[in-house]
TIMIRO-182914 format. One line per 8 residues: number of its first residue (from 1); their letters; for each residue z, x negated, y of C-alpha. Coordinates in steps of 0.25 Angstrom, whole numbers. Each point is the difference from the previous one (the first is absolute). Last residue first. Layout:
BEGIN
NUM> A> Z/X/Y; ...
end
This chain:
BEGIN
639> XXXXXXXX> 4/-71/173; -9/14/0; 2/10/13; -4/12/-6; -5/9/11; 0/15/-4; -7/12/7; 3/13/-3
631> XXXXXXXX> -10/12/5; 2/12/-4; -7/15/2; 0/15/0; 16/-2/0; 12/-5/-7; 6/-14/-5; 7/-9/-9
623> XXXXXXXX> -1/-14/-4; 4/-4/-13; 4/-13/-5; 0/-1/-15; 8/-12/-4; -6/-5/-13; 8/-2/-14; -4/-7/-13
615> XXXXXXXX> 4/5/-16; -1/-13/-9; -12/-3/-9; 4/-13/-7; -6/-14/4; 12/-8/-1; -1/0/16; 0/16/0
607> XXXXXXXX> -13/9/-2; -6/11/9; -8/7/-7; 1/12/12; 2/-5/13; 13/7/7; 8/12/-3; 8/4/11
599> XXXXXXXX> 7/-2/10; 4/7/15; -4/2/16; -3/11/8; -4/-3/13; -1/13/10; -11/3/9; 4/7/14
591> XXXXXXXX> -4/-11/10; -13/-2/-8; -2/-13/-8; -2/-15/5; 5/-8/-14; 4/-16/3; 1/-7/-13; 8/-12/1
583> XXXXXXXX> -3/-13/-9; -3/-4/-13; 16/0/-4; -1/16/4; 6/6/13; -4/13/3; -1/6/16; -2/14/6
575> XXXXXXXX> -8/3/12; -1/15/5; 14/4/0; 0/0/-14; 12/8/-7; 4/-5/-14; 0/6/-14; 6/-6/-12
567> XXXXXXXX> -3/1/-14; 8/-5/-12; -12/5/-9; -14/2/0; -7/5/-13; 4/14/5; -11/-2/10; -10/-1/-9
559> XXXXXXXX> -1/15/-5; 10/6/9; 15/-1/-1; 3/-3/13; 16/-4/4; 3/0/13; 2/-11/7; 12/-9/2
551> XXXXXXXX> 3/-7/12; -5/-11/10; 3/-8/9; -10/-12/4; 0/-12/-4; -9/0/-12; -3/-10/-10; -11/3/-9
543> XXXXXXXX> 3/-2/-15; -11/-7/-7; -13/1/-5; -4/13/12; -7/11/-3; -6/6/14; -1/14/0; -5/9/12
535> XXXXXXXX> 6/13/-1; -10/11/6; 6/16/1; -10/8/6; -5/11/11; -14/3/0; -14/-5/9; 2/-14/-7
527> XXXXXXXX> -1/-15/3; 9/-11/-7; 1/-12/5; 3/-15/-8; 3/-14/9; 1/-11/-7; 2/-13/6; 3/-12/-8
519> XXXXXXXX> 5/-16/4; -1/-10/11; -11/-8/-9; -8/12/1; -3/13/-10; -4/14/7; 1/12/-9; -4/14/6
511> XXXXXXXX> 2/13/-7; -7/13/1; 3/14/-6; -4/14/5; 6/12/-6; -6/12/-1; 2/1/-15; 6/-13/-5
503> XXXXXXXX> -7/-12/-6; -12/5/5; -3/-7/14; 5/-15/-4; -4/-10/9; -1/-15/2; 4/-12/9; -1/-13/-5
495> XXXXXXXX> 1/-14/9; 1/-14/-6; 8/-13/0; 0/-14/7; -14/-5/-3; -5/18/4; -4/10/-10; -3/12/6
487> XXXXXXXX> -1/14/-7; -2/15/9; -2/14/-5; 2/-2/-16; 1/13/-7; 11/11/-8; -3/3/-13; 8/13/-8
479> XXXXXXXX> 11/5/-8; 7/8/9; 13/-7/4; 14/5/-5; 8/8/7; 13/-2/9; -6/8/13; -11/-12/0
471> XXXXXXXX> 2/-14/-5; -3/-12/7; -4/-14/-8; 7/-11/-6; 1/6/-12; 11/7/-9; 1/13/10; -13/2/-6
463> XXXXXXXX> 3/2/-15; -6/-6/-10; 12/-11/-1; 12/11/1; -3/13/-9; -11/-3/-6; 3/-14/-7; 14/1/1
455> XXXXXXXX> 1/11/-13; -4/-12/-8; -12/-1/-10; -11/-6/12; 8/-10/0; 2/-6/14; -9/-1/12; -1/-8/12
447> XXXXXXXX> 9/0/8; -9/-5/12; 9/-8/7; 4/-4/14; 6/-16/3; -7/-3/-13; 3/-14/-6; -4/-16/2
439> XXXXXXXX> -10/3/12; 5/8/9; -5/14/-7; -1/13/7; -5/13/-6; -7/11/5; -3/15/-2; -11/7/8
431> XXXXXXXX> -3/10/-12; 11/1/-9; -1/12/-13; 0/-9/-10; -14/-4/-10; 1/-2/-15; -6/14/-4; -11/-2/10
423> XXXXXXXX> 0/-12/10; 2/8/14; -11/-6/7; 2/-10/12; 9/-3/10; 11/-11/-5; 5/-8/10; 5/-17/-2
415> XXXXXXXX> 9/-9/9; 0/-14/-5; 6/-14/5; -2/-12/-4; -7/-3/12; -5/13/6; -7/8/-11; -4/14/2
407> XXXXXXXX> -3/6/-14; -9/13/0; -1/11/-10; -9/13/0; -9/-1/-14; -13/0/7; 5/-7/12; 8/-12/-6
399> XXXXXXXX> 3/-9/13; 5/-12/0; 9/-10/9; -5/-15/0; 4/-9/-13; 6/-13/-4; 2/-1/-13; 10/-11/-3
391> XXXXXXXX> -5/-14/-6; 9/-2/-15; -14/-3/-7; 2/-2/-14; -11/-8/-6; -12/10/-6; -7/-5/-11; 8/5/-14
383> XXXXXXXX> -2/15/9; -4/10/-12; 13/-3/-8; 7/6/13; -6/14/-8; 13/-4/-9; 9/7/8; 13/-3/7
375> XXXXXXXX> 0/-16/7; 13/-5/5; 7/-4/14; -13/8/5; -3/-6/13; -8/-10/-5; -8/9/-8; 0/9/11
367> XXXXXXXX> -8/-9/6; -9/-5/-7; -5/12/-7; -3/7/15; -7/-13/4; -8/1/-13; -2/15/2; -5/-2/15
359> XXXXXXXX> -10/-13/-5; -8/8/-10; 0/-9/-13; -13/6/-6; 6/16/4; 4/1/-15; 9/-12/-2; 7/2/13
351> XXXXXXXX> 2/16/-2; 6/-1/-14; 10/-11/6; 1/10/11; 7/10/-10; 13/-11/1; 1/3/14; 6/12/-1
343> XXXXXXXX> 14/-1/0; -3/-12/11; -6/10/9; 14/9/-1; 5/11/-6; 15/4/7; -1/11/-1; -7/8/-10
335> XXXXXXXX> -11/9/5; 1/15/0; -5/2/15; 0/-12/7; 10/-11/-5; -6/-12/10; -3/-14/-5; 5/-13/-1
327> XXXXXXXX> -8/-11/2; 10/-9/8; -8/5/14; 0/14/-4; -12/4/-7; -13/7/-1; -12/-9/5; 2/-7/-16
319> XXXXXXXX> 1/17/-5; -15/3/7; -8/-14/-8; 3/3/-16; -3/14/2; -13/-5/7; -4/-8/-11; 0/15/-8
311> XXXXXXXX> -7/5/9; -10/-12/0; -3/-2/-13; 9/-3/-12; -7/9/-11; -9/-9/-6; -7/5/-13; -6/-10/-10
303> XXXXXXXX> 8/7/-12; 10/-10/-1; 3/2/14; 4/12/-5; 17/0/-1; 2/-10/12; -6/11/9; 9/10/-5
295> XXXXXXXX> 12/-8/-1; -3/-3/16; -3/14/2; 13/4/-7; 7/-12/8; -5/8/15; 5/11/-6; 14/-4/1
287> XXXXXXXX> -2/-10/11; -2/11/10; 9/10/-6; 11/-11/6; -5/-2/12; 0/14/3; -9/10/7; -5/8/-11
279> XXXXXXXX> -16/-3/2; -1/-16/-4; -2/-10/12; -13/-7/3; -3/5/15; -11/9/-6; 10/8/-9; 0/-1/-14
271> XXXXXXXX> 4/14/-7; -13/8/-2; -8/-12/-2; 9/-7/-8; 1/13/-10; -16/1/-1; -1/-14/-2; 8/-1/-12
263> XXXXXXXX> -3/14/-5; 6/12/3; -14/8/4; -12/-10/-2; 4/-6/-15; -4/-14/-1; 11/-9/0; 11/8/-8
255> XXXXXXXX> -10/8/-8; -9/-9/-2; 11/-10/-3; 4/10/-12; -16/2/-3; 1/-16/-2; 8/0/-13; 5/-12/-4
247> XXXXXXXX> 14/7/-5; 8/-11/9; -11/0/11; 0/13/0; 14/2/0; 0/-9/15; -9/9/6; 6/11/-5
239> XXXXXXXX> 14/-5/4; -5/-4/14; -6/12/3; 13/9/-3; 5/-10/9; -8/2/11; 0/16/-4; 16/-2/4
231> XXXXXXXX> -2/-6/12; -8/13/7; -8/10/-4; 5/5/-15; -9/3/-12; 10/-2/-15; -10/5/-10; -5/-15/-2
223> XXXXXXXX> 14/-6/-1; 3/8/-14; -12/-4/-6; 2/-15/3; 13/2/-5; -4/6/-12; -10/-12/-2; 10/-12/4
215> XXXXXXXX> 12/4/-10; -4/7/-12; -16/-7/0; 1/-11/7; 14/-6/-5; -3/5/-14; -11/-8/-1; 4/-12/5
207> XXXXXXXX> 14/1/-9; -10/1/-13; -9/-11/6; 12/-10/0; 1/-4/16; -4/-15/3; -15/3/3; 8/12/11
199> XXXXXXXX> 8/-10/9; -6/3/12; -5/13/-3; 11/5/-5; 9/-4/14; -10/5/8; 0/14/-6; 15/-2/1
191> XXXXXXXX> 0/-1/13; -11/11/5; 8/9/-11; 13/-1/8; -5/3/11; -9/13/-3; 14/5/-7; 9/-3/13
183> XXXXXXXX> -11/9/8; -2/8/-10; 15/5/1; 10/4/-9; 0/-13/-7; -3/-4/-14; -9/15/0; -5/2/14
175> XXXXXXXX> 0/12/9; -7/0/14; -13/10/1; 3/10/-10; 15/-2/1; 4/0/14; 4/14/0; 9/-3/-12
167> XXXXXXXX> 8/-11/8; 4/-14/-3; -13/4/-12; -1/-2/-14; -9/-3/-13; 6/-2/-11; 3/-14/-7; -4/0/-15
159> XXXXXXXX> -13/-6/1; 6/-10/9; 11/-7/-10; -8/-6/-10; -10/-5/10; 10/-6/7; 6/-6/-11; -13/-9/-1
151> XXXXXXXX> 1/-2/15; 14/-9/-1; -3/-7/-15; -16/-4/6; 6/-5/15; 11/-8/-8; -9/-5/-8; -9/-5/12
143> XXXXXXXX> 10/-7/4; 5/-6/-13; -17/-6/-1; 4/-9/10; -11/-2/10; 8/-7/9; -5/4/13; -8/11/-5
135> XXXXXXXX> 10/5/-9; 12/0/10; -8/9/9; -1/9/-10; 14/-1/-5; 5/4/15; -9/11/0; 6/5/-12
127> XXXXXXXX> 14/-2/4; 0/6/13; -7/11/-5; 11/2/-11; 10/1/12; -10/11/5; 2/10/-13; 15/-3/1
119> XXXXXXXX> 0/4/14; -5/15/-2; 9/-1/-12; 10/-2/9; -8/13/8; 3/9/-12; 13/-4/-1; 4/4/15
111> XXXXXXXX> -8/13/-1; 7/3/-12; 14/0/4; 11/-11/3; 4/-7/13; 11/-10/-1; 8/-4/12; 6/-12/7
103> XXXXXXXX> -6/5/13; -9/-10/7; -3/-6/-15; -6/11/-5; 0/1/-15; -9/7/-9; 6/4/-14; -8/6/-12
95> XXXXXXXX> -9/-12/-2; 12/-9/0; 0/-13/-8; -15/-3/7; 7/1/14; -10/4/12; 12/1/13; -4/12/9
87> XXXXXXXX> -9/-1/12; 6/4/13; 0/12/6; 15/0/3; 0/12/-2; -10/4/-10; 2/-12/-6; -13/-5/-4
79> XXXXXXXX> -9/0/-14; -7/14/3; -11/-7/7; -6/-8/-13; -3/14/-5; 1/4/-15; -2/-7/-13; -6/3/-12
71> XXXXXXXX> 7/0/-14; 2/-12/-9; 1/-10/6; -7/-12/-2; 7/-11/-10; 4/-12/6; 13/1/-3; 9/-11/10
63> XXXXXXXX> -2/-14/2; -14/-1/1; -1/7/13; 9/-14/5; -9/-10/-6; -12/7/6; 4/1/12; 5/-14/0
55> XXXXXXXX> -13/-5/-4; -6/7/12; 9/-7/9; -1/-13/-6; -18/0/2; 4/6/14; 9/-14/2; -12/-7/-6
47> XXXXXXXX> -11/4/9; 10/-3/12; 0/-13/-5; -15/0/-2; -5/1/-15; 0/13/-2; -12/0/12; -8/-9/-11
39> XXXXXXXX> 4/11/-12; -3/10/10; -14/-3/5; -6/-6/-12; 2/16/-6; -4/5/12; -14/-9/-4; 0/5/-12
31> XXXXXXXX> -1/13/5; 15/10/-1; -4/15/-3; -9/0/-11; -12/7/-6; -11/-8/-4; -14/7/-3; -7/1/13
23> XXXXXXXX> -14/2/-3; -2/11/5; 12/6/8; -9/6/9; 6/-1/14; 11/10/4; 6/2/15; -11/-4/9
15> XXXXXXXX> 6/-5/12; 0/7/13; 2/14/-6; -5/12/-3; -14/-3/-1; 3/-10/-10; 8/9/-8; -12/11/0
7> XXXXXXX> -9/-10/-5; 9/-4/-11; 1/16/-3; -16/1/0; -2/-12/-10; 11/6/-12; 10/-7/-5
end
């Protein structure tokens, strides 16, 4: 690597990004002393039952062929019911036949079966990385076999895979060849890669070389040609990096570290905002990237570089300020609902050991450990000192500027508004939207989003009649960022008001949230020189109970809107009452607004008590009116 393009990183960013690699001969992703670590942290009870867990994993992958497949697989996204829009049933005996258990019914095609091969491939994950762990803890040389036998016929297998795309205008910069994305291919090579390397002095040389060279050097050629901006290239990153340690070949970490245009620091640059949270605008492609940058920083620090500084510690810091009061947090955009703090945690072991103890993580370790009934993810193996901690977090109400979210906070309850960029490919169209949580479970959701393979995905949860928000003459909000105007954080609650001046074409939007003891106010106006339509939308968890009469509405088969069903519209006569188990909900409308009120689908992901995905419901409630302008104002009287 040349001196001018070391210089030139080092400009670039706050950290320099490549330092020679004289001298620095050993490549390995787990230092002795994170061997020490884990085998001590295996020890603890807890240690022990994650130590069971991944024994079982094994055990149970090892009871059906363990050869990989044959021919590539497809798109993770394609394995959900298209009606139900939950996911199908994986079944080893019927690769052919994908059951959905909402409906009782087989699905068949070549999409289906591509994308169980698409969960075949990340079953094998799940073993391998369960065997590396197993053979540092143990060092069992059967551990490291099993890793050698499963990426051995891998290398068989890949030469023969073709390249392929979800779609054949994403192919240049998207396709894979096990999977049909890059994305999928970059993380699976960053596991295995670590998975060689740990157990490589136990792999026969003939298996070592055909590992590297028909498995991880294609890979890695494939990968370089794929440039995105966004998540994706943090992978795509990650996999070099992590390939370059596997095939000892430091021009391939150059090329993840070191490059200034898609590199490590370029994409976090170009993606991290100043407040600490990740560019898409979801909790969930927070911590997506957030692991590739930590599987990136893991990967060199065998070649004397140090990737954790302070953007990434302040990736770590922004989703702790983030939550509801039990560490859930809110669906925005295409997140999953239902991902909380404690799903999370696990990657703050990582953060502990490399941020010398910092006393946040190993509060944030201590306690959603103990509020974990059991422990998922080995990076816990990282935290054998940290007692579990069940004291609560207490927090003030928040304010993300840059990425346009604020939390109000009174007691244990949350009111949240979302203002800022539109978030990408991944972003909804729902300025000004809210949610409402008491403390155990949402009042007022954000749906959050649901495959991105089922037809529901466009045409009910990216829409904006699906948000908490207002929508105008029955479209969709531009894409765009609305802006804070006012934020106060107060003992007892918090204050936000903010605006949104281009989610519609000469329409002005502002909302106000006001969090107290004695409950919510939200009032939401709309100002503009020309006549509209505005239907103020608040989803509710359950079914509202209304007293009033009302009748039947017409049926409206618009995008959106025919996702509604068993509507009923009522007359207001400027005041109009809800009841809910939390409390009533009081909504001051015009004197000639009507109320419409229905079902529809809820949160996507949802899953049932056994822990199956089952279809949810939400109770849209719809307010209304006509005019320049509107101005509604709610008071959420909360038991």
């Amino acid at each position: 690597m040349s001196f001018s393009r070391v210089l030139l990183s080092f400009l670039l960013t706050t950290v320099l990004s490549v330092p020679s690699h004289a001298g620095t001969k050993e490549y390995w992703f787990f230092s002795k002393e994170d061997i020490r670590t884990i085998r001590l942290a295996s020890t603890t009870p807890w240690g022990e039952q994650l130590t069971g867990d991944l024994k079982r994993t094994v055990s149970k992958r090892r009871k059906n062929p363990l050869e990989a497949p044959v021919s590539e697989g497809g798109y993770k996204h394609h394995y959900f019911c298209p009606v139900h829009d939950t996911e199908l049933t994986f079944d080893w005996d019927r690769p052919h036949e994908h059951y959905c258990r909402q409906c009782g019914k087989y699905y068949t095609g070549k999409k289906y079966d591509m994308a169980w091969i698409d969960n075949l491939h990340k079953v094998n994950m799940s073993y391998i990385n369960a065997c590396t762990i197993l053979y540092i803890i143990t060092g069992e040389p059967v551990y490291a076999g099993y890793i050698s036998d499963m990426l051995y016929d891998y290398s068989l297998r890949y030469p023969d895979y073709k390249e392929h795309a979800v779609r054949e205008s994403a192919f240049d910069e998207g396709a894979g060849k096990m999977f049909s994305q890059s994305l999928d291919e970059s993380i699976w090579m960053a596991d295995a890669a670590r998975a060689f390397v740990t157990v490589k002095k136990m792999i026969p040389k003939s298996q070592q070389e055909s590992i590297k060279y028909s498995l991880f050097s294609p890979a890695s050629e494939l990968i370089k040609r794929k440039l995105k901006t966004n998540n994706w290239q943090t992978w795509h990153n990650c996999a070099l990096a992590c390939l370059g340690v596997a095939l000892e070949d430091d021009t391939l970490i150059d090329v993840a570290v070191g490059r200034p245009v898609y590199g490590f620091n370029d994409v976090l640059d170009k993606n991290l905002m100043p407040d600490g949270w990740w560019g898409e605008g979801s909790v969930s492609y927070h911590f997506y990237p957030l692991r590739a940058m930590i599987l990136t920083a893991e990967a060199v620090r065998c070649r004397g570089i140090n990737l954790y500084d302070k953007r990434i510690y302040s990736m770590f810091e922004a989703p702790v300020r983030g939550t509801y009061s039990n560490l859930d947090y809110v669906a925005h955009n295409d997140g999953w609902y239902g991902t909380s703090l404690t799903g999370f945690a696990r990657y703050y072991g990582y953060a502990y050991r490399r941020y010398d103890k910092d006393p946040l993580f190993a509060a944030v370790c201590g306690m959603c450990m103990a509020k974990s009934p059991k422990l998922k993810g080995f990076e816990w193996l990282f935290c054998p000192d940290i007692p579990k901690d069940p004291v609560e977090l207490t927090q003030k109400s928040s304010v993300f500027e840059k990425i346009g979210y604020a939390v109000l906070r009174s007691g244990k309850v949350s009111a949240t508004m979302k203002f800022g960029p539109h978030g990408g490919w991944h972003g909804h169209p729902d300025k000004l939207s809210i949610t409402l949580h008491d403390g155990e479970k949402e009042i007022l959701p954000d749906l959050g989003s649901p495959a991105y393979g089922v037809p529901d995905h466009k045409l009910w949860y990216k829409k904006t009649i699906a948000h908490n928000t207002v929508t105008v003459d029955g479209r969709d909000q531009n894409p765009s960022s609305g802006h804070l105007v006012r934020f106060e954080s107060r003992d007892d609650g918090g204050l936000v008001e903010a605006m949104a001046d281009s989610a519609y074409n000469s329409v002005k939007m502002r909302r106000v949230l006001d969090l107290s003891p004695e409950g919510l106010t939200d009032i939401f106006t709309c100002q503009s020189d020309s006549l509209h339509t505005y239907d103020f939308v608040l989803l509710l968890r359950e079914e509202p109970i209304i007293t009033a009469q009302g009748r039947t509405a017409p049926e409206d088969t618009r995008e959106g809107y025919a996702r509604i069903w068993n509507v009923k519209e009522y007359d207001s006569s400027g005041v109009f009452e809800i009841g809910t188990s939390s409390g009533p909900i009081i909504i001051h409308t015009p004197h000639e607004a009507i109320i419409l009120s229905g079902q529809a689908k809820g949160p996507a992901q949802n899953k049932d008590t056994s822990g199956v995905e089952s279809m949810s419901l939400c109770w849209p409630v719809i307010v209304r009116t006509s005019g320049n302008d509107m101005e509604i104002k709610v008071k959420w009287m909360l038991r």
